[in-house]
C-alpha positions as CSV (number, residue, x, y, z in Angstrom):
1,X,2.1,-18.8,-15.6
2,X,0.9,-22.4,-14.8
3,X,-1.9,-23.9,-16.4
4,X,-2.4,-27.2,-14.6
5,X,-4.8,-28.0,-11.6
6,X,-3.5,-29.9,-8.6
7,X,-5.7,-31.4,-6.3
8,X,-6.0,-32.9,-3.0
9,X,-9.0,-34.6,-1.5
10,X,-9.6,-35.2,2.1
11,X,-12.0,-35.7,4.8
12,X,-13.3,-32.9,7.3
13,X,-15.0,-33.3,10.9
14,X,-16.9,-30.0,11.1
15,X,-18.7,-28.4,13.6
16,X,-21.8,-29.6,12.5
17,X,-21.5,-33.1,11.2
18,X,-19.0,-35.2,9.5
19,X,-18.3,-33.4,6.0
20,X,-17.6,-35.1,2.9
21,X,-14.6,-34.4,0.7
22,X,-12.8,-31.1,0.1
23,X,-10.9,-30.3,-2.8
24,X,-7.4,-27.7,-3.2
25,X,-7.2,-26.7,-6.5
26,X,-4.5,-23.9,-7.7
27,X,-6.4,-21.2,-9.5
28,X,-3.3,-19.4,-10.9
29,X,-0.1,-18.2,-10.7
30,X,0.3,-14.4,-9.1
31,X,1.6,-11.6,-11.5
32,X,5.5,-11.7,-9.5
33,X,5.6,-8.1,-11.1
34,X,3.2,-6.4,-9.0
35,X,2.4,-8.6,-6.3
36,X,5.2,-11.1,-5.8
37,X,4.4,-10.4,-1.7
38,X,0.7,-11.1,-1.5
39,X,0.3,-11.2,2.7
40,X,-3.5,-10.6,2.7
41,X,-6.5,-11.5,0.8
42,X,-10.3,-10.3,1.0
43,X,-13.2,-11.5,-1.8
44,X,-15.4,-8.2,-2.2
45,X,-17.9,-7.1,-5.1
46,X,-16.4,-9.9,-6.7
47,X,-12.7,-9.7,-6.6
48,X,-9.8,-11.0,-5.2
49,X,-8.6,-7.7,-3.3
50,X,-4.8,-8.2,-2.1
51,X,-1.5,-6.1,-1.0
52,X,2.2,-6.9,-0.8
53,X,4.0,-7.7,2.4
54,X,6.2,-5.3,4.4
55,X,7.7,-2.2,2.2
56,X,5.3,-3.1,-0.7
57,X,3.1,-0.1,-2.0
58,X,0.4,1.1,0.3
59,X,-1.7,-0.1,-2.3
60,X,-4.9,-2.9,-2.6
61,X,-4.5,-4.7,-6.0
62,X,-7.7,-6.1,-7.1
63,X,-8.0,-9.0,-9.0
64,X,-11.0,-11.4,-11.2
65,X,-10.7,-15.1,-9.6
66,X,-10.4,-16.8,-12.4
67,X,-7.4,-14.3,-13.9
68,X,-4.1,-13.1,-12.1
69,X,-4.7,-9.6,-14.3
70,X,-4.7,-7.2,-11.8
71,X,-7.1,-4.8,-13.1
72,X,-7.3,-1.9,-10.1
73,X,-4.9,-0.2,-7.9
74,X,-6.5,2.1,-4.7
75,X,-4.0,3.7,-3.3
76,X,-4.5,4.4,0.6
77,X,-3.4,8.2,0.7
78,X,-2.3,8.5,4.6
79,X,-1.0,5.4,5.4
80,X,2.6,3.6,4.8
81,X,3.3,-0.4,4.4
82,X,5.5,-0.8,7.6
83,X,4.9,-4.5,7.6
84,X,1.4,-4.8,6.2
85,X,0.5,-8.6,6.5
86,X,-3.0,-9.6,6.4
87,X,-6.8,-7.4,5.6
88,X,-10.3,-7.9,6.7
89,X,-13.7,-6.8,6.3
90,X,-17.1,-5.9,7.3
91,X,-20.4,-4.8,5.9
92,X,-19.3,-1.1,5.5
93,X,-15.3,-1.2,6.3
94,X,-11.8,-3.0,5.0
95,X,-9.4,-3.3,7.7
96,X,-5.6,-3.4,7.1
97,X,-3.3,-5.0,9.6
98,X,0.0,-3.6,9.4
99,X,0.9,-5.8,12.4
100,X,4.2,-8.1,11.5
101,X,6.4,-7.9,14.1
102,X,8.9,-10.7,12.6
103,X,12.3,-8.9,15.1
104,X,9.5,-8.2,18.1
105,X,10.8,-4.2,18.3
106,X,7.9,-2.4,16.7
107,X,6.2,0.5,18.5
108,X,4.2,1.5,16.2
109,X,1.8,-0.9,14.9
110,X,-1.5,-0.2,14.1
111,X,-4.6,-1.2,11.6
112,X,-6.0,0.8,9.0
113,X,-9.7,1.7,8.6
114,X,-11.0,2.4,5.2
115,X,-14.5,2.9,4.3
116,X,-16.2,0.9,1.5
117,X,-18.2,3.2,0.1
118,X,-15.0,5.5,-0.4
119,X,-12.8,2.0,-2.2
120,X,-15.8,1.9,-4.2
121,X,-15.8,5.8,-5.1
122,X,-12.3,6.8,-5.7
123,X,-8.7,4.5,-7.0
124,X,-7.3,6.9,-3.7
125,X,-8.9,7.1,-0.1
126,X,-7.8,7.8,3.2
127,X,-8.3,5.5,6.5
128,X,-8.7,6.0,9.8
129,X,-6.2,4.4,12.6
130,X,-6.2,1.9,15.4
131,X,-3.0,1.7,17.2
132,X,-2.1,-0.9,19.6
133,X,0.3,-2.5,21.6
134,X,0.7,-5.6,23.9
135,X,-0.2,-5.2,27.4
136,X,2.3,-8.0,28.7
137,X,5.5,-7.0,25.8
138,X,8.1,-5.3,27.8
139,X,11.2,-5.7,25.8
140,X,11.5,-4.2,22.8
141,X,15.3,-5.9,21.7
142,X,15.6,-6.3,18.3
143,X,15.1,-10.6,17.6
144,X,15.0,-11.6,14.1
145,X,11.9,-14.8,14.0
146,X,12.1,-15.6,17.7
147,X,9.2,-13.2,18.6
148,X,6.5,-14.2,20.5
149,X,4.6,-10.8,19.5
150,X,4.4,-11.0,15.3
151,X,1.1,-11.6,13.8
152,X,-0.1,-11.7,10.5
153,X,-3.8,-12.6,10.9
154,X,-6.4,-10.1,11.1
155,X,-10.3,-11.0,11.4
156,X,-13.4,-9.3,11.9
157,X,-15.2,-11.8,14.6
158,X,-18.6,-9.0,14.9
159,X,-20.0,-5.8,14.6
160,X,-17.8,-4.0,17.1
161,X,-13.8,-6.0,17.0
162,X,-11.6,-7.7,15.1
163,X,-9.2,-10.6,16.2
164,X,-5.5,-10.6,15.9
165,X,-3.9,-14.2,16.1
166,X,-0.4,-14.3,17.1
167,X,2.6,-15.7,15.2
168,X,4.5,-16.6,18.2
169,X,8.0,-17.7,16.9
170,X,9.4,-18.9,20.3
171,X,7.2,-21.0,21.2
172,X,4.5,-21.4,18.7
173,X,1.5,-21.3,20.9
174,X,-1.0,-18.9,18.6
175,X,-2.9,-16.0,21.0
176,X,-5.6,-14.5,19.8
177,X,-6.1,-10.7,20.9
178,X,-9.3,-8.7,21.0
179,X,-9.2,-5.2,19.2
180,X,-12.3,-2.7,19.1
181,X,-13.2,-1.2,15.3
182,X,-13.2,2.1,16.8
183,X,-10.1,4.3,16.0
184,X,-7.5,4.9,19.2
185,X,-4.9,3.5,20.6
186,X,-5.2,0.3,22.7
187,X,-3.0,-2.2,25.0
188,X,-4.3,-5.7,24.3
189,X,-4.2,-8.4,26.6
190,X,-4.6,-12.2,25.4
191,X,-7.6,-14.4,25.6
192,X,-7.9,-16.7,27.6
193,X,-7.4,-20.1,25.2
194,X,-4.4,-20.9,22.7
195,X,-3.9,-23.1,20.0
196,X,-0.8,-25.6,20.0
197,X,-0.9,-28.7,18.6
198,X,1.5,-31.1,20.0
199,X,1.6,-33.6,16.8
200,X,2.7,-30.4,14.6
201,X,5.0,-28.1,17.5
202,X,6.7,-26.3,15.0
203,X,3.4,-25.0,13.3
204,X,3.1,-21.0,12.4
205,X,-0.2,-19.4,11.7
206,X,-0.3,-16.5,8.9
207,X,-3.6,-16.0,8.2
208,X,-7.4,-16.3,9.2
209,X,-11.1,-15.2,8.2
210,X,-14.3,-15.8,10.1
211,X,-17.2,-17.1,7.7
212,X,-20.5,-16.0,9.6
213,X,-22.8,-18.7,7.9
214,X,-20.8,-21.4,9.8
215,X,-19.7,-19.7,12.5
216,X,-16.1,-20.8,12.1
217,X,-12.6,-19.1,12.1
218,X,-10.6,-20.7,9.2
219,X,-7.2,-20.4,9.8
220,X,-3.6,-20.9,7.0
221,X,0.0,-21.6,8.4
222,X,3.1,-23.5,7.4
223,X,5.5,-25.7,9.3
224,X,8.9,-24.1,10.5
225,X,11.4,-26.0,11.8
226,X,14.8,-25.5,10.0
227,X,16.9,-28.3,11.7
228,X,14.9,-31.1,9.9
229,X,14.2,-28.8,6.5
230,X,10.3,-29.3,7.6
231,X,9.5,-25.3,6.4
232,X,6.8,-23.9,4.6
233,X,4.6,-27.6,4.6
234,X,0.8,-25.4,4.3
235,X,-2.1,-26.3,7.0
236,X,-5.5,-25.5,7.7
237,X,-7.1,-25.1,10.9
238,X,-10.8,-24.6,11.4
239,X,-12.1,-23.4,14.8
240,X,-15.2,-24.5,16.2
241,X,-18.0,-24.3,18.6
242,X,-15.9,-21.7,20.3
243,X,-17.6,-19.6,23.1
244,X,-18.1,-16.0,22.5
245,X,-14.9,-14.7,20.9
246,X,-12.4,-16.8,22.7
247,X,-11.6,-18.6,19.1
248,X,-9.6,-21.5,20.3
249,X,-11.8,-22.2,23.4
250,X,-13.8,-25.1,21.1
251,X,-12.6,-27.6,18.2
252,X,-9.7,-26.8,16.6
253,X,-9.0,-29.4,13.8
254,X,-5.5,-29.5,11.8
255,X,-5.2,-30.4,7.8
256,X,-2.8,-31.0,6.2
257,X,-2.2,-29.9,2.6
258,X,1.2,-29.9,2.2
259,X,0.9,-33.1,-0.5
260,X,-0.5,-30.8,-2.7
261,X,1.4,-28.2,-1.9
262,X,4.5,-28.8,-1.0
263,X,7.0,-26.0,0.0
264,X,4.2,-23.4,-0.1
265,X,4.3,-19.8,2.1
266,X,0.6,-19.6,2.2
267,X,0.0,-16.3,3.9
268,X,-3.9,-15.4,3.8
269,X,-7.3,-16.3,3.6
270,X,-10.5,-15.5,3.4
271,X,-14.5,-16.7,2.5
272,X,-16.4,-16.9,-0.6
273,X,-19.6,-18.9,0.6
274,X,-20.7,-21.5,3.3
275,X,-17.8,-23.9,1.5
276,X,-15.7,-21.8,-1.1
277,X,-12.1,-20.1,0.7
278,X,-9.7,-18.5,-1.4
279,X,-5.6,-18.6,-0.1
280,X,-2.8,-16.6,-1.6
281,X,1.1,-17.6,-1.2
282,X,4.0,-15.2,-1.6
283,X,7.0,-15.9,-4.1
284,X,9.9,-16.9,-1.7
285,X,13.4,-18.1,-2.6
286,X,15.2,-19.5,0.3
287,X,18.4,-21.6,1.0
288,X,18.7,-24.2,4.3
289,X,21.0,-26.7,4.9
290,X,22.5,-26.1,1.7
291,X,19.8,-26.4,-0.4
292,X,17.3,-23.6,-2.3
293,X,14.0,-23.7,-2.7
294,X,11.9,-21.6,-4.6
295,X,8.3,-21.1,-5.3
296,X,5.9,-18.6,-7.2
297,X,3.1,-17.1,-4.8
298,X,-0.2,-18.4,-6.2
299,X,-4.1,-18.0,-5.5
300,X,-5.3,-21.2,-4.3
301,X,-9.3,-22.7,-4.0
302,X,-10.0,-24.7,-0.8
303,X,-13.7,-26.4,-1.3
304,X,-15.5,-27.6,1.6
305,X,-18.7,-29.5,1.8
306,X,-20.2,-27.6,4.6
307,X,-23.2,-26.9,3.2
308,X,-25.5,-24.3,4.6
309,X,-28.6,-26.5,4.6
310,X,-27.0,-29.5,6.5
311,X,-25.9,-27.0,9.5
312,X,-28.2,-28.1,12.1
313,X,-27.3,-27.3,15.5
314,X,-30.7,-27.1,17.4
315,X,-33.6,-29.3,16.5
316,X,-35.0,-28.1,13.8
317,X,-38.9,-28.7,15.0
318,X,-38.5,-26.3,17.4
319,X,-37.9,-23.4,15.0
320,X,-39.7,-23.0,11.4
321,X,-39.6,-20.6,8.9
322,X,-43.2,-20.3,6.8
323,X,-44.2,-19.4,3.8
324,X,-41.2,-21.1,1.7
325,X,-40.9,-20.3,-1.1
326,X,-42.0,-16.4,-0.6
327,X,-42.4,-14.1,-2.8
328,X,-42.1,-11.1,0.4
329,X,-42.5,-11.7,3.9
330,X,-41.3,-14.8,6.0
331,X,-42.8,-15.7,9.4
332,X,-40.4,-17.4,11.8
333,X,-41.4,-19.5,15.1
334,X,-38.8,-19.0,17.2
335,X,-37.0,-18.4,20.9
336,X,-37.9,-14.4,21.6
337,X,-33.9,-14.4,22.6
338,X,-33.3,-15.4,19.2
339,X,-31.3,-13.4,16.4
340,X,-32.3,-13.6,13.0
341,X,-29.3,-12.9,9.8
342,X,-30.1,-13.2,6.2
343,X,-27.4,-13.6,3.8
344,X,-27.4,-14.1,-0.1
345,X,-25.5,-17.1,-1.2
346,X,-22.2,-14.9,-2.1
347,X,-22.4,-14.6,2.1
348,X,-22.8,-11.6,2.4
349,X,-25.0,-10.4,5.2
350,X,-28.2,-8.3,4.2
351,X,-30.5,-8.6,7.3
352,X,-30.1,-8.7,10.9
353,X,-32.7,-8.6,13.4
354,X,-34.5,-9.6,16.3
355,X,-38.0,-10.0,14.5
356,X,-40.1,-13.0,13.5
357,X,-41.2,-11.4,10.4
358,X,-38.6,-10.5,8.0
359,X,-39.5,-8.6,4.7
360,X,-37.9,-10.0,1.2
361,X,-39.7,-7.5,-1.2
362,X,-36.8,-5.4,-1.5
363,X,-34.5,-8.3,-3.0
364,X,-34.0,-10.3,-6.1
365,X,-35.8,-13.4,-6.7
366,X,-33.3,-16.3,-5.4
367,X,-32.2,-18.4,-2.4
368,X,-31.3,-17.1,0.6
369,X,-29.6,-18.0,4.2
370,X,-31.6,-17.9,7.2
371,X,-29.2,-17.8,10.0
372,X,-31.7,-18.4,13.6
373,X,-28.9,-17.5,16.6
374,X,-30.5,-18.7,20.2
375,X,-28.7,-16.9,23.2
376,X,-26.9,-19.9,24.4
377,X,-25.0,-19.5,20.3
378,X,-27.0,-22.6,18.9
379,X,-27.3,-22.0,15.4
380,X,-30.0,-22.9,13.1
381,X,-29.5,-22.1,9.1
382,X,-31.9,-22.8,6.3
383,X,-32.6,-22.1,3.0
384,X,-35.4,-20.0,1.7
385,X,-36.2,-19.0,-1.9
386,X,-37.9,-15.8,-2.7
387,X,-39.7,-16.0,-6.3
């Protein structure tokens, strides 16, 4: 296992004001014995909750963040790892997408629904099933990585769907398909906006998360073009301002973190906090050109400095939140269209409502987010501290 830190510092334009410096850092090496494949990453209760890529176990390995011990194994009873490649959640659900299409033939791919209240019960649980299939795919001809209909990124966007981002190997122009929670079976059809950058063509996206306290879809991808050997060079993209779900309909800003991780087949990611992501890698030894290349998959830290309290989107004078500090209720003047979330500061959501008086009394003393949502998707987020 490695011991050293690398880092990488750079500067972000976020939705909400120019951020100030980021760091990469690798937390650790990933145990190669049981999950040399990692495809998908979630942070729940705590943990670092991943699973292998295609043919792996049908298993969720669970891990501490600041150890690669993995130190649970749920197995998911009914389901089989076709081509699992990337898992989401919700406040009461973990969704699994077993969705890589990497030879564009698959009839049967689908997302598993699992409820957290069984993970949390039992080391075996059963899901429930959402099939799909592309509304415009009509051939079905066996095409090893020159695929427009792969995907290996899986977020939950709201209460009612998740989003499936494309990794469109001909011609590398991500989509980004709308799929209901509910179980079924569904024919997707494409939003309307893409994402293709023309200074990085050759760019593959392999995983994504949407962090509700900045309102923006983080998404992890690697370079692939094999005629110059520029593969596996890891990227960011963050996705802003968008309108509704149509992801890539605002600012979609590239960076680059390939000088601190070179050579890396970053796969997934997902939200800690308002600045804290965690990415996993997959072990991969491959040969181009003559020449192999190797590399242990890993559990990487991407810091932001988009803090919470600086995300100002409306003017703050026309909404205010009062007493603060509380030690129980908190009065907010604000727009009667307005939505009103509360999250902890591990972002996770514990209040959503349409009311200008929400309770505390029921939680620990500590800060919390105030997330004010106007109807034309202004946002407003402050901090209050209940004593």
């Amino acid at each position: 296992m490695r011991t050293g830190l690398r880092f990488i510092t750079f500067f972000l334009g976020l939705q909400f004001g120019f951020a100030q410096v980021t760091s990469v850092v690798e937390k650790y090496a990933l145990d190669n014995t049981i999950v040399s494949q990692s495809s998908g990453v979630i942070y729940y209760n705590n943990k670092i909750i991943t699973h292998n890529d295609g043919g792996g176990a049908n298993a969720l390995y669970e891990m501490d963040p600041t150890s690669s011990v993995v130190t649970r194994t749920v197995t998911i009873s009914n389901a089989s790892n076709v081509d699992w490649e990337d898992i989401t959640q919700d406040d009461n659900y973990i969704y699994i997408g077993d969705i890589g299409n990497n030879y564009g033939n698959r009839k049967d791919l689908k997302i598993y629904k699992i409820s957290k209240a069984d993970y949390d019960a039992s080391n075996s649980v059963s899901a429930e099933t959402i099939n799909f299939s592309y509304a415009n795919q009509t051939n079905f001809i066996w095409n090893l990585d020159t695929t427009p209909w792969d995907a290996q990124s899986l977020i939950s966007i709201d209460a009612n769907n998740l989003l499936i981002i494309s990794k469109n190997w001909d011609t590398y122009v991500a989509q980004a398909y709308l799929v209901p929670k509910t179980p079924g079976t569904f024919d997707l059809s494409a939003l309307s906006s893409t994402l293709y950058d023309t200074s990085y063509p050759n760019d593959l996206i392999n995983g994504g998360t949407y962090n509700p306290v900045t309102n923006k879809v983080v998404l992890i991808g690697y370079t692939w073009n094999t005629s110059t050997f520029d593969v596996l060079q890891p990227f960011i993209y963050e996705c802003s301002g968008f309108t509704g779900n149509d992801v890539f309909s605002g600012n979609n800003n590239r960076y680059d973190i390939s000088s601190s991780f070179p050579r890396e087949q970053t796969e997934a990611i997902d939200f800690r906090d308002e600045n804290t992501y965690y990415v996993t890698s997959e072990y991969y030894s491959e040969t181009y050109m003559g020449f192999t290349a190797s590399n242990d998959g890993k559990l990487i830290e991407i810091t932001t400095s988009d803090s919470a309290l600086a995300l100002n989107d409306v003017d703050a004078e026309a909404i205010s939140l009062y007493p603060n500090p509380t030690a129980e209720m908190v009065h907010i003047n604000m727009p009667e269209t307005a939505q009103v979330e509360v999250y902890n500061m591990q972002a996770q959501r514990l209040i959503h409502t349409n009311r200008d008086n929400v309770d505390l009394t029921a939680f620990r003393p500590g800060m919390y987010l105030f997330k004010i949502t106007t109807a034309d998707k202004r946002t407003l987020i402050k901090k209050v501290l209940k004593y």
